[in-house]
C-alpha positions in Angstrom: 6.7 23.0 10.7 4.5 19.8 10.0 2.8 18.0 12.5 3.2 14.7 11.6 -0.2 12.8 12.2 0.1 10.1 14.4 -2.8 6.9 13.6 -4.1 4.6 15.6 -3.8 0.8 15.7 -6.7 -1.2 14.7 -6.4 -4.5 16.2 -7.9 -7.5 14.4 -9.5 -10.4 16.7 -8.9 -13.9 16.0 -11.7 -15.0 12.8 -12.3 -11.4 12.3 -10.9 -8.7 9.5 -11.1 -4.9 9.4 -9.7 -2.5 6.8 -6.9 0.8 7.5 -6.3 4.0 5.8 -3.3 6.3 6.8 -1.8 7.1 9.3 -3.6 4.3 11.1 -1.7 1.0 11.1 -3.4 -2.3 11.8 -2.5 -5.6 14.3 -3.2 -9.0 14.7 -1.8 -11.1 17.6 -1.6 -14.7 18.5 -0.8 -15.9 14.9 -0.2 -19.6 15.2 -1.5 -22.1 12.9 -3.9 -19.1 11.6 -2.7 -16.8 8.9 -2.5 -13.3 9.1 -3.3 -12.1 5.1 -2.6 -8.6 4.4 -3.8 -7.2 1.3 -3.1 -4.1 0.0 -3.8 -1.4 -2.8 -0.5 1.0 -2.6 -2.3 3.7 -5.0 -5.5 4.1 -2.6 -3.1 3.3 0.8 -5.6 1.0 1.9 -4.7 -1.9 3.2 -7.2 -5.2 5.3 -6.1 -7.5 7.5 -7.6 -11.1 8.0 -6.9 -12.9 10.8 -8.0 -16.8 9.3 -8.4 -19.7 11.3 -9.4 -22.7 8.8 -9.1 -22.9 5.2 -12.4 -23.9 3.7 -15.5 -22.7 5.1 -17.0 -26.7 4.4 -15.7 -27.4 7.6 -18.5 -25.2 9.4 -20.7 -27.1 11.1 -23.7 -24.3 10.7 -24.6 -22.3 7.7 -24.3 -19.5 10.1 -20.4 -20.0 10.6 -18.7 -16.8 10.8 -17.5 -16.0 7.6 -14.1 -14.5 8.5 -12.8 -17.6 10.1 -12.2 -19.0 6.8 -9.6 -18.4 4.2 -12.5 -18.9 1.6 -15.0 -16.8 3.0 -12.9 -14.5 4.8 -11.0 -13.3 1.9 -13.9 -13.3 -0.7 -15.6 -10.5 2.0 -12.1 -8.4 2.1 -12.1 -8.4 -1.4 -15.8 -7.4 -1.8 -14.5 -4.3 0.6 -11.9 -3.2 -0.5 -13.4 -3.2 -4.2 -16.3 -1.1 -2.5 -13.5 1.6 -1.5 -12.2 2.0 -4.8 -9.5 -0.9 -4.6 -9.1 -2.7 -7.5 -8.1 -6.4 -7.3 -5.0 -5.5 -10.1 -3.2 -3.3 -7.9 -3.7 -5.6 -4.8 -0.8 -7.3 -3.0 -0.9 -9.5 -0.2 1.7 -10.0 2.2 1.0 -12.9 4.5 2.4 -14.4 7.9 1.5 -17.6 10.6 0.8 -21.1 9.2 2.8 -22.5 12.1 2.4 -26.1 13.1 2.3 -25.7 16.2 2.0 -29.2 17.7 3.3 -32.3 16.2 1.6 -35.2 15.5 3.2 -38.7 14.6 -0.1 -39.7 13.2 0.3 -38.0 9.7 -3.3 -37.4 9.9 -3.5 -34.4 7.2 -6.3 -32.9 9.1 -3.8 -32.3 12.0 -1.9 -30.2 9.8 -4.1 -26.6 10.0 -0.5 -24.4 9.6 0.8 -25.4 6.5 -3.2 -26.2 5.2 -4.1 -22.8 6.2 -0.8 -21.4 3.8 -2.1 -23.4 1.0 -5.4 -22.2 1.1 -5.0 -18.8 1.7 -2.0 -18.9 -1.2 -4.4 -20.4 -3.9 -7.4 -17.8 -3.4 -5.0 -15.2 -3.8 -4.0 -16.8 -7.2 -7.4 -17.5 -7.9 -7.9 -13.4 -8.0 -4.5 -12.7 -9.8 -3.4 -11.1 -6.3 0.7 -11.9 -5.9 1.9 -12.9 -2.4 5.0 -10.5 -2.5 6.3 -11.7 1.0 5.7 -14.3 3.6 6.7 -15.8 7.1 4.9 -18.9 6.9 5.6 -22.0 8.4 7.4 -23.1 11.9 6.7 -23.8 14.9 5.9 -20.2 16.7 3.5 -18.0 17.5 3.1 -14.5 15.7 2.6 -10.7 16.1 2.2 -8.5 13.1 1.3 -5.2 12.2 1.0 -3.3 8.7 1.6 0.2 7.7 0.0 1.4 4.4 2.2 4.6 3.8 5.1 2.7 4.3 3.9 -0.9 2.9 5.7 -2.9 5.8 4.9 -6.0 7.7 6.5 -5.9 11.3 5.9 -9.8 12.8 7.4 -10.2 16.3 8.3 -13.7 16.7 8.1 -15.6 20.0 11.9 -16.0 20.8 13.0 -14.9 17.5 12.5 -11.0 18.0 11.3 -8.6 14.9 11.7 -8.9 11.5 10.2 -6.6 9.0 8.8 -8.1 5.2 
């Protein structure tokens, strides 16, 4: 009889990223406004997880910023990665979740909306790289859990008061 290995979960901080190989699975909590962008390479089973906060990395207000708060910056470092590890961006998918509005705002002040701008952003580097977005739970108003396997290529996200749903 097989043992069957049993991984670890890596959990990925808020403006942070970190890559997973079988059997370990990765996490992110707290997923509001931020977006949660999985990208993955289903030959190699590797799979990174970014945890974004804004979408352009002009909004820093030092050149010393940390990169991985940005969809911009964030991504252009997962992708340097995972291309280091043998990834190549052809293969890649990305699988993404959050992009809530969390608040609401009668203003209309476009800066108010981070959600739905963090969505965009995240959605048009990925097309800037040829890297399809096969599945998504964007959008809302609530908070987020999610965590990827990259044997089995899902995304679990736990909703506040909505319960599980697997993409």
């Amino acid at each position: 009889m097989t043992k069957i290995e049993q991984g670890q979960i890596i959990k990925v901080g808020m403006a942070d990223w970190k890559i997973v190989e079988p059997p370990d699975t990765i996490r992110t909590s707290g997923l509001g406004s931020c977006i949660g962008a999985v990208l993955y390479d289903e030959t190699k089973q590797i799979a990174a997880l970014a945890h974004v906060m804004l979408p352009d990395s002009t909004m820093a207000k030092s050149q010393d910023a940390n990169r991985a708060k940005f969809a911009d910056t964030a991504l252009e470092d997962v992708l340097e990665m995972l291309n280091k590890k043998g990834c190549s961006n052809s293969r890649l998918k990305a699988k993404i979740a959050g992009g809530a509005q969390m608040f609401s705002y009668s203003s209309g002040n476009e800066m108010m909306r981070i959600g739905p701008r963090n969505t965009e952003a995240v959605k048009e580097i990925l097309s800037h790289y040829r890297i399809k977005v096969i599945a998504e739970d964007t959008g809302g108003n609530k908070g987020r859990t999610i965590e990827f396997n990259p044997v089995e290529k899902t995304l679990h996200i736990r909703t506040v008061n909505q319960g599980e749903s697997i993409i």
